[in-house]
N, C-alpha and C positions, 0 to 999 in steps of 0.2 A: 504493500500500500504506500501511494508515495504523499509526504509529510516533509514540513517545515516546522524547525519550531524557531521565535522570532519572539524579542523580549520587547517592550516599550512601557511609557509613563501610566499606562492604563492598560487593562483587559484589550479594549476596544482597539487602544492605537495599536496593539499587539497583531490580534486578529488581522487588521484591515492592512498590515503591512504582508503578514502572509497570505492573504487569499490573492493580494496583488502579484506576490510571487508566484502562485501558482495558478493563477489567472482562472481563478474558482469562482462562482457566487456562492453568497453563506448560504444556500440553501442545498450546494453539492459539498458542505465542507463540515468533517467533523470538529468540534472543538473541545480540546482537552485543556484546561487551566492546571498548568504544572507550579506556578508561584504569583500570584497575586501582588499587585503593587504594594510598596509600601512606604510613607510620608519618612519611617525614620528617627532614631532617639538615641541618645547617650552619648554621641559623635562616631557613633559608626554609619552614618550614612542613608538615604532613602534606600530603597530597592525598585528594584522596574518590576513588572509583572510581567511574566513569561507564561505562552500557552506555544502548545504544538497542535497543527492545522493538518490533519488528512483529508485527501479526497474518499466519498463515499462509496462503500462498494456492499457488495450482498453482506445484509447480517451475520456478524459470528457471536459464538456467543459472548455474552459479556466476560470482563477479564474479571477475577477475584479482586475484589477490594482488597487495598493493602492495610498493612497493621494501623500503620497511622497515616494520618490523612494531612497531606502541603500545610494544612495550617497549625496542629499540633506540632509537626517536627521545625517549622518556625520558629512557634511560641517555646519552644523547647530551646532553640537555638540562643533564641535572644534572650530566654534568662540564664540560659549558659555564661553568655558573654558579660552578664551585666554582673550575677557573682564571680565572674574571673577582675571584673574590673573590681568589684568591692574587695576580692583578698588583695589586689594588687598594692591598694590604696593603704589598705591596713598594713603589707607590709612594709612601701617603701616610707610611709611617715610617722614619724613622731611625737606629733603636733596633740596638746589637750581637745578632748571632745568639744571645750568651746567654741575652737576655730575649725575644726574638721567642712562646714562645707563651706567656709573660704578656700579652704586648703585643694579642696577637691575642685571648686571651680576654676581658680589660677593653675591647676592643672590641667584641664581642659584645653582652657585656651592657650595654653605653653604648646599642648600637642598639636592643635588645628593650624598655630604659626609653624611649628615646625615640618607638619604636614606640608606647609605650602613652599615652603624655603626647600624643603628637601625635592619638589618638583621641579620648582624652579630649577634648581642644582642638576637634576638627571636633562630637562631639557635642555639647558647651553652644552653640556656633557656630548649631548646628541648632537647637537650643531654642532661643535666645534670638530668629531669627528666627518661629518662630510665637509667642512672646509678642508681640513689636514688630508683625510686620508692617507694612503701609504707614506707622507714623509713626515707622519708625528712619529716620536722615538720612543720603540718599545716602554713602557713602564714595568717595573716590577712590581707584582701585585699585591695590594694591603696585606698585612700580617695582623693575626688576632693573636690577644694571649690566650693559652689552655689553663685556665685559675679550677682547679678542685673544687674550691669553695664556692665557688660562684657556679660551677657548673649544678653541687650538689644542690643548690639555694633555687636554680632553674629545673632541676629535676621533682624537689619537693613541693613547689610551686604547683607543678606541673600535675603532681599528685592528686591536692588540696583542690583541682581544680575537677578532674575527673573523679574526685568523690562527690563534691556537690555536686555533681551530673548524674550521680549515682549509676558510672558505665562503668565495664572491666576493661582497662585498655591495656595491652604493653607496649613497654617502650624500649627500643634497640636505639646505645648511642653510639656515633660514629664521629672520628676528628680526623677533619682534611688535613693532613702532614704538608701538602701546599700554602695555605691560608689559616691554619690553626684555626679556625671555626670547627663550631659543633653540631651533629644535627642529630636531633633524638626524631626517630621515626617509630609510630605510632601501629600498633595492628590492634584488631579488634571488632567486633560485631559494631551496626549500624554510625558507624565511622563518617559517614556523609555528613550529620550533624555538627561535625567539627569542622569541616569544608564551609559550609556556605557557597552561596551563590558567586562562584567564580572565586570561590578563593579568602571571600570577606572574612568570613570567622575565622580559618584557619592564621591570617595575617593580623587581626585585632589579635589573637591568642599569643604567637609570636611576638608582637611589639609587646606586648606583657610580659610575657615570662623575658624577654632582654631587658626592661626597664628593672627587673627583681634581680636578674644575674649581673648589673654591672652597678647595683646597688652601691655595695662596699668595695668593690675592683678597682684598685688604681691603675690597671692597664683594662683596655676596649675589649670586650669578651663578645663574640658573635654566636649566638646560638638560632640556627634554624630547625623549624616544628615541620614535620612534614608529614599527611596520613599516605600512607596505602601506596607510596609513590606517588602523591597525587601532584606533585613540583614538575616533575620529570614530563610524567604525561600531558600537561598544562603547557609547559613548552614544546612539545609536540604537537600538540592540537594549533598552538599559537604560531608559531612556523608554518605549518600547512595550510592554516587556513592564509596566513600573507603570500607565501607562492599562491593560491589560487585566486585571491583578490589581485596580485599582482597580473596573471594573466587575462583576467578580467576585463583590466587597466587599456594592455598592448592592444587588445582584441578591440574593443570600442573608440579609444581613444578618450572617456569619457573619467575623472576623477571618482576615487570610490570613497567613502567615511566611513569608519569602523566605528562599533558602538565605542562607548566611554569604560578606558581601563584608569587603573592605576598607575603608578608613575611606570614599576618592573617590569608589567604584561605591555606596556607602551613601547618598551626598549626592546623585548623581545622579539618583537614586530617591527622595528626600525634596523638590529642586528641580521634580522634575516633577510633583509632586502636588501644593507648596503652594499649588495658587490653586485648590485644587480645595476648595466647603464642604461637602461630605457626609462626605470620608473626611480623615483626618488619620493621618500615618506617626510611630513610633517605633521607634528603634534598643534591642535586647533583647540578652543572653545577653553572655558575655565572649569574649576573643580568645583563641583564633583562629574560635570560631562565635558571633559577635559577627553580629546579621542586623536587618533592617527587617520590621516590623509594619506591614500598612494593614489598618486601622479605620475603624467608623463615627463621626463624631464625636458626642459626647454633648449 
């Protein structure tokens, strides 16, 4: 059966981009609501709603309902994330309960600027590579410290976290001998929960448990969180899909925009096309739909 699935600011804008695609009317076209819009709280961000659009064909029978339903393993998500933020808070301050939601708001907004600076940063990062290309001079790549304590302070964290979840996870850690980074990878039943939509939860998760590991650190400790291989496969899917927006490109001649990532998923997409000399990428619009353009180059 052939199906599109297509995220947007609403149910509707979702729909009406894929029956475009598939040059349906809603009346030949199934519609499955796989993630429901959502406005967004705590500074992790709105969500789009995402449904997948088939064309209609002979009845089969219905699929079995699953355990839980888009909007339970949501509401699940997001009080995941929000006790990951309240142990976070608890551990790195220690400020009296009188000032605590000063404390936590001047946190907040520490993060959303640093959010933004740290884009900024990855964008000129990205220019200044197509300026330079081949004759900027190798660099040698950042070094992290391997701190025990800080790693164990990110492991127990990490604990604390999927208890309040009340899930059984394990965790396998691994240290780049290249970069002294760390990455504790995750196995475990219903595991998507820690994912999020495109990566959101697992990356709030991350920036937490760093902001706990490099606590008391007097050298930069990098710790990456990653489920199921889900990093790996993510640039996989993020690669493939730019060669094939890039062919897209050559084919029409016409500019294509990709939805809005994050700064990482942006550069993934801009690393995979720069050796490419027909089509050349840029980052457009502001955050939070901040996205990549491939173009023809002039």
């Amino acid at each position: 059966m052939a199906f599109v699935e297509k995220t947007g600011k609403s149910v509707e804008d979702a729909v009406a981009e894929a029956l475009k695609e598939l040059n349906i009317t809603a009346e030949q076209a199934e519609v499955e609501v796989i993630e429901e819009g959502k406005k967004g709280f705590f500074g992790f961000g709105r969500k789009d709603a995402k449904v997948r659009v088939s064309v209609k064909e002979q009845a089969a029978p219905a699929p079995q309902a699953p355990e839980k339903t888009v909007g339970e393993a949501t509401a699940e998500a997001v009080k995941a994330v929000k006790e990951a933020a309240a142990i976070a808070v608890n551990t790195v301050s220690k400020k009296a309960d009188s000032v605590k939601t000063e404390a936590v708001s001047a946190a907040d907004e520490f993060t959303k600027k640093a959010a933004a600076a740290k884009e900024q940063a990855v964008d000129s990062a990205i220019s200044a590579l197509e300026s330079l290309k081949s004759e900027r001079p190798v660099r040698e790549p950042r070094r992290y410290a391997v701190n025990d304590e800080a790693v164990n302070a990110a492991k127990e964290f990490l604990q604390k976290v999927f208890n309040a979840m009340k899930i059984d996870v394990v965790m396998e850690k691994f240290i780049n001998k290249n970069d002294g980074s760390v990455t504790f990878k995750l196995h475990g039943d219903d595991m998507g929960i820690l994912i999020g939509k495109h990566g959101q939860t697992l990356d709030s998760l991350q920036y937490l448990t760093n902001l706990v590991a490099n606590k008391n650190s007097s050298e930069r400790v990098r710790v990456i969180i990653d489920v199921e291989d889900y990093r790996d496969r993510r640039v996989e899917t993020l690669s493939r899909l730019a060669m094939r927006l890039a062919d897209k490109v050559k084919r029409t001649g016409e500019r294509v925009a990709l939805e809005p990532m994050n700064p990482h998923e942006r550069k993934i997409i801009h690393m995979a096309l720069q050796g490419d000399r027909r089509v050349t990428t840029l980052s457009e619009g502001d955050d939070p739909y901040r996205h990549v353009v491939i173009e023809l180059k002039k």
